[in-house]
C-alpha positions as CSV (number, residue, x, y, z in Angstrom):
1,X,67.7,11.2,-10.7
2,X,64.1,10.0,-11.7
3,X,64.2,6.5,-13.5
4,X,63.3,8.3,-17.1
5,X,66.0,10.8,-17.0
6,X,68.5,8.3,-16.3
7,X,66.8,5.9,-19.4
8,X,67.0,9.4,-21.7
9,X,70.6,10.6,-20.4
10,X,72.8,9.1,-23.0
11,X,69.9,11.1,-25.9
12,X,70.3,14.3,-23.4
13,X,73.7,13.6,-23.6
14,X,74.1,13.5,-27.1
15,X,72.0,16.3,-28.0
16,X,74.4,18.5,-25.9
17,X,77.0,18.4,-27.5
18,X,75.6,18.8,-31.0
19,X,74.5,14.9,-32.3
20,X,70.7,16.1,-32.3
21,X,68.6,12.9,-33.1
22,X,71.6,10.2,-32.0
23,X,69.1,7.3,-31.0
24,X,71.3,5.2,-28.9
25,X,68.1,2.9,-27.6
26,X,65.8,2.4,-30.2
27,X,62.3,2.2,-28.9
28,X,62.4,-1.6,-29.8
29,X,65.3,-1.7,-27.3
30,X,63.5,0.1,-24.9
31,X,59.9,-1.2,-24.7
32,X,62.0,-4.9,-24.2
33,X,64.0,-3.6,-21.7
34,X,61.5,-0.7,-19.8
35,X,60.0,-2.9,-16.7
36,X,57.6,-0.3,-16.2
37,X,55.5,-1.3,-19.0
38,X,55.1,-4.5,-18.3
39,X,57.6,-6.7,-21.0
40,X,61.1,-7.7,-19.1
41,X,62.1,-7.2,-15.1
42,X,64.7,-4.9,-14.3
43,X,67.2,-8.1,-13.7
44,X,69.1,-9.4,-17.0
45,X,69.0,-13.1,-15.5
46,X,65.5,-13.4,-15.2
47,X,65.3,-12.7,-19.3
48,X,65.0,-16.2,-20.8
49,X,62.8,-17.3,-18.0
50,X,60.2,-14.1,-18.9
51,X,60.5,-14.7,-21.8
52,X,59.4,-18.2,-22.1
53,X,56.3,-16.9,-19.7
54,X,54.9,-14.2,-22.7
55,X,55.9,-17.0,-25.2
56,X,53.6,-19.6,-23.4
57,X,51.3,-16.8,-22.9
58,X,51.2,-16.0,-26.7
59,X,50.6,-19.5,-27.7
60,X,47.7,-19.9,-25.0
61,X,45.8,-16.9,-25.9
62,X,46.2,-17.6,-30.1
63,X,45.1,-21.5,-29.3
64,X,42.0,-20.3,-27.5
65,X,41.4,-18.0,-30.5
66,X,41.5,-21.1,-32.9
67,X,39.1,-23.0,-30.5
68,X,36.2,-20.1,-30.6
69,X,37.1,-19.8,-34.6
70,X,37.7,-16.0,-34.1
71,X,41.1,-16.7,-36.3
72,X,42.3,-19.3,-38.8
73,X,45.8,-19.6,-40.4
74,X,44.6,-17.5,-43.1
75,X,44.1,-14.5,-40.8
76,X,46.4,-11.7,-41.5
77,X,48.6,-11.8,-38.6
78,X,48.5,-7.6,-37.4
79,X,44.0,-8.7,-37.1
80,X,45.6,-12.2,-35.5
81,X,47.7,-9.7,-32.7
82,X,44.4,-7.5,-32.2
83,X,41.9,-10.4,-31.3
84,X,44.7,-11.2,-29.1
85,X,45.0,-8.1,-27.7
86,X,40.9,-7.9,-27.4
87,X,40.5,-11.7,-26.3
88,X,43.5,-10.2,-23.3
89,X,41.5,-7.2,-22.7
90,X,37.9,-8.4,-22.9
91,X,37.4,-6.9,-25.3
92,X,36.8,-9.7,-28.2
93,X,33.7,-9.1,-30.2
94,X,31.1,-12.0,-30.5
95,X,31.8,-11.6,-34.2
96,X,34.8,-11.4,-36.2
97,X,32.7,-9.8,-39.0
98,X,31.4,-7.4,-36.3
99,X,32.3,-3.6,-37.8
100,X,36.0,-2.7,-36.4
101,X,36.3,0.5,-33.5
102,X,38.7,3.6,-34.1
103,X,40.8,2.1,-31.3
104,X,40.8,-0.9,-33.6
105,X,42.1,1.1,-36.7
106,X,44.4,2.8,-34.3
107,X,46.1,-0.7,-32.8
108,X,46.0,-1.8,-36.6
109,X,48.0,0.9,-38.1
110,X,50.6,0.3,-35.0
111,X,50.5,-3.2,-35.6
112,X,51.3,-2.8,-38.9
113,X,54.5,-0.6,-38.5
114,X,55.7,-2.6,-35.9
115,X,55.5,-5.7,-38.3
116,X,57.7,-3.8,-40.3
117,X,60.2,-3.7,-37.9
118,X,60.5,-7.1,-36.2
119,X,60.4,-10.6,-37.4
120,X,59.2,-12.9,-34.1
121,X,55.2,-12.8,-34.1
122,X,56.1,-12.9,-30.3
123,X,58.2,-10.1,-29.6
124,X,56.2,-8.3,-32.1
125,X,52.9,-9.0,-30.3
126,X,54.3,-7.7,-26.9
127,X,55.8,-4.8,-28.3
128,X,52.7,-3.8,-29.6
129,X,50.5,-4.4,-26.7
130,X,52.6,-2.5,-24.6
131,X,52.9,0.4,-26.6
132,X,49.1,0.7,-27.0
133,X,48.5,0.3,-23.8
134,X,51.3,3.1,-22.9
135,X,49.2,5.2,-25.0
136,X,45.8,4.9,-23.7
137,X,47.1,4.8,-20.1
138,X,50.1,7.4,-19.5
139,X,48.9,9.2,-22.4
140,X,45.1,9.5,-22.2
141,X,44.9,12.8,-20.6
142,X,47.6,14.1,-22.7
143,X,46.6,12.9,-26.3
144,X,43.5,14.9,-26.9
145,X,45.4,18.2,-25.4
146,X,47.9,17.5,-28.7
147,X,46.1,19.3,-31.3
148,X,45.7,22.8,-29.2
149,X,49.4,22.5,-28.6
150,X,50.3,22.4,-32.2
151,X,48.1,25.4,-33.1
152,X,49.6,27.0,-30.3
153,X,53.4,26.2,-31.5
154,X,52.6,26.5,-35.2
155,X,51.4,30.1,-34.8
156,X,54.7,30.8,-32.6
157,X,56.8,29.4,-35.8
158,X,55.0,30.8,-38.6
159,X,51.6,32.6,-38.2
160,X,50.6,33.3,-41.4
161,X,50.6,29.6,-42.2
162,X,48.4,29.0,-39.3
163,X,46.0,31.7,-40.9
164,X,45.6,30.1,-44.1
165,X,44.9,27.2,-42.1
166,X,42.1,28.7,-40.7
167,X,41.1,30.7,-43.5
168,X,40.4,27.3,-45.6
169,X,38.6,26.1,-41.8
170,X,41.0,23.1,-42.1
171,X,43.0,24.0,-38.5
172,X,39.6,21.3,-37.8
173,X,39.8,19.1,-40.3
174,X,43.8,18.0,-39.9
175,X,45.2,14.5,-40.0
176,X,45.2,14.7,-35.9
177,X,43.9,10.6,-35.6
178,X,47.2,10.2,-37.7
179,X,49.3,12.1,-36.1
180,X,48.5,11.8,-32.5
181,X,46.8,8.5,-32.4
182,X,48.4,6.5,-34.6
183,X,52.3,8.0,-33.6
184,X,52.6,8.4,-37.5
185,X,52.4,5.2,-37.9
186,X,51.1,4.9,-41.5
187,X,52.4,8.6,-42.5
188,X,56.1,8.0,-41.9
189,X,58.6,4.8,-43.2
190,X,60.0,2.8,-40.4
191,X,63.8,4.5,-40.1
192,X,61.9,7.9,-39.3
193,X,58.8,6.3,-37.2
194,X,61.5,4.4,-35.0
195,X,63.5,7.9,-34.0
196,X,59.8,9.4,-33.2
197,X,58.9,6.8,-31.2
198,X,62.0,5.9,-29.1
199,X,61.0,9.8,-27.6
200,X,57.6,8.6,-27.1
201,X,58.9,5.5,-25.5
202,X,61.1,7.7,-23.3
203,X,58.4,9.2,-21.7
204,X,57.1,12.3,-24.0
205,X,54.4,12.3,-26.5
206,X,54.8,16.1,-27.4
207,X,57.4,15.1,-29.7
208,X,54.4,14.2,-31.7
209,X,53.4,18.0,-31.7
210,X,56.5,19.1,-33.4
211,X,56.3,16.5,-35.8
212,X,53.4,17.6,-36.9
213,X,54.4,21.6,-37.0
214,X,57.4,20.6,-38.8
215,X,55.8,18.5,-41.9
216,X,53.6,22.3,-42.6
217,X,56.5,24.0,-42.1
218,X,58.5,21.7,-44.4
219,X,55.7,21.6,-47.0
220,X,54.6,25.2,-46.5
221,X,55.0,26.3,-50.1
222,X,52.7,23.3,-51.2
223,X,50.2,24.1,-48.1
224,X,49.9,27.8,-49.0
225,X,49.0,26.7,-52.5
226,X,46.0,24.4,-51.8
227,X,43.0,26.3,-50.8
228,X,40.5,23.9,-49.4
229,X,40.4,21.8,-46.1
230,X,39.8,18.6,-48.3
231,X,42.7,19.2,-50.3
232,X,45.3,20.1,-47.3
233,X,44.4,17.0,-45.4
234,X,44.1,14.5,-48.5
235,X,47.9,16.1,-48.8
236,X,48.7,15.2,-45.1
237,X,47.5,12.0,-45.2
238,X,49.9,11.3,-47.6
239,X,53.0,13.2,-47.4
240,X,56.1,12.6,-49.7
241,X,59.1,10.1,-48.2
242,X,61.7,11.0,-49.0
243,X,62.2,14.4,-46.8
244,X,60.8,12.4,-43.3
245,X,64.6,11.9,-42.0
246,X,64.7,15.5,-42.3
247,X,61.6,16.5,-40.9
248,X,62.1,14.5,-37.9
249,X,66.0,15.5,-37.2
250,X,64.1,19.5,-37.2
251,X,61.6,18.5,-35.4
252,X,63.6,17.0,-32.7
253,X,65.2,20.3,-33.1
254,X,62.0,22.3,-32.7
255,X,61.4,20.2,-29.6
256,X,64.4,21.3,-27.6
257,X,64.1,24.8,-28.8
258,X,60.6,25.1,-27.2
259,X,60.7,22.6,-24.3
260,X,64.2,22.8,-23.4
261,X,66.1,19.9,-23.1
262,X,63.3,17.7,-22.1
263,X,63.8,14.7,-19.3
264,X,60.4,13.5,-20.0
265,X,57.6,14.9,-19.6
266,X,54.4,14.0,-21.7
């Protein structure tokens, strides 16, 4: 049995018998745990030790910071974890006033939702940089392939939504950055973000794909009525709350309907 089928066979397990969505490791739990990207070895006495290693780290790489001025204690902290992140990477602009990159927006808007979810600046900062990094390494090839896939599922689900899309030329114009990029971060609150990402985290990013085809289908009515690309998207960008819960438990649903009962493949 391959290392992520046995990290995803308690969710396979689960999902069997009828508890679709059960996330008995959250992805916090999993990116701390996972010693394939990077964070904790395999062997639970070694912990602390690790530990006190990225702590050290952390306060290394934010003094050096202080010392070139790139951040003061009145930088936010999410722009205080991505000059971090940079500085690690080589990545650190001469300038902090130097215009910010899409990846930057993108490790942001992570950052951000992550902040949301755990208190230590240290744990938080790892957690980040780990994710990120999962995406633009396992993910890279598989990222950009994300959007065809959802036109491809969408029309399997409900073509005529999928012509209206194209009829207003918005199939184009979508939230994609948001959706695929960003892992929702920004789009959905933190209870339905962390159930997307512990899949992610597992090992599959085309949960993200059936995310996406289940917000149009769930707002379909409200999508047919709009009749311009700008309008569609500005809608998106900014769906309503309070149905994400269920829009993730169906799309979760969606997921094994199309792929099976994944042991995970991007």
């Amino acid at each position: 049995m391959t290392e992520d089928s046995q990290r995803n066979f308690r969710s396979v397990y689960y999902e069997k018998v009828g508890f679709r969505g059960v996330e008995e490791k959250k992805s916090l739990e999993i990116l701390l745990k996972d010693d394939r990207l990077g964070i904790l070895p395999p062997h639970h006495e070694s912990h602390a030790q690790v530990m006190l290693y990225r702590k050290e780290q952390y306060c290394d790489v934010l003094h050096a910071l202080k010392v070139v001025r790139c951040v003061t204690e009145a930088t936010p902290q999410v722009e205080v974890y991505l000059r971090m992140y940079q500085l690690e990477s080589g990545k650190l602009p001469r300038s902090p006033s130097f215009p910010l990159e899409p990846e930057d927006e993108v490790f942001l808007a992570i950052a951000k939702a992550v902040e949301e979810m755990v208190e230590d600046s240290v744990d938080c900062y790892w957690i980040i940089r780990c994710f990120v990094n999962q995406l633009n390494n396992k993910y890279r090839e598989f990222l950009p392939q994300l959007p065809k896939a959802f036109e491809q599922y969408l029309n399997l689900e409900d073509s005529r939504l999928l012509s209206h899309l194209k009829t207003c030329s918005a199939l184009s114009k979508l939230p994609y950055d948001l959706w695929f990029k960003r892992c929702f971060a920004g789009c959905l609150p933190e209870s339905s973000l962390q159930r997307v990402w512990d899949k992610v985290v597992s090992g599959s990013c085309k949960i993200l794909v059936f995310v996406a085809v289940e917000i149009l289908l769930t707002f379909k009515i409200k999508v047919m009525a709009l009749n311009s690309a700008e309008k569609i998207t500005k809608f998106l960008e900014n769906i309503p709350q309070d149905s994400s819960d269920a829009i993730v438990s169906k799309a979760i649903d969606l997921w094994h309907k199309h792929c099976g009962t994944p042991v995970h493949s991007a």
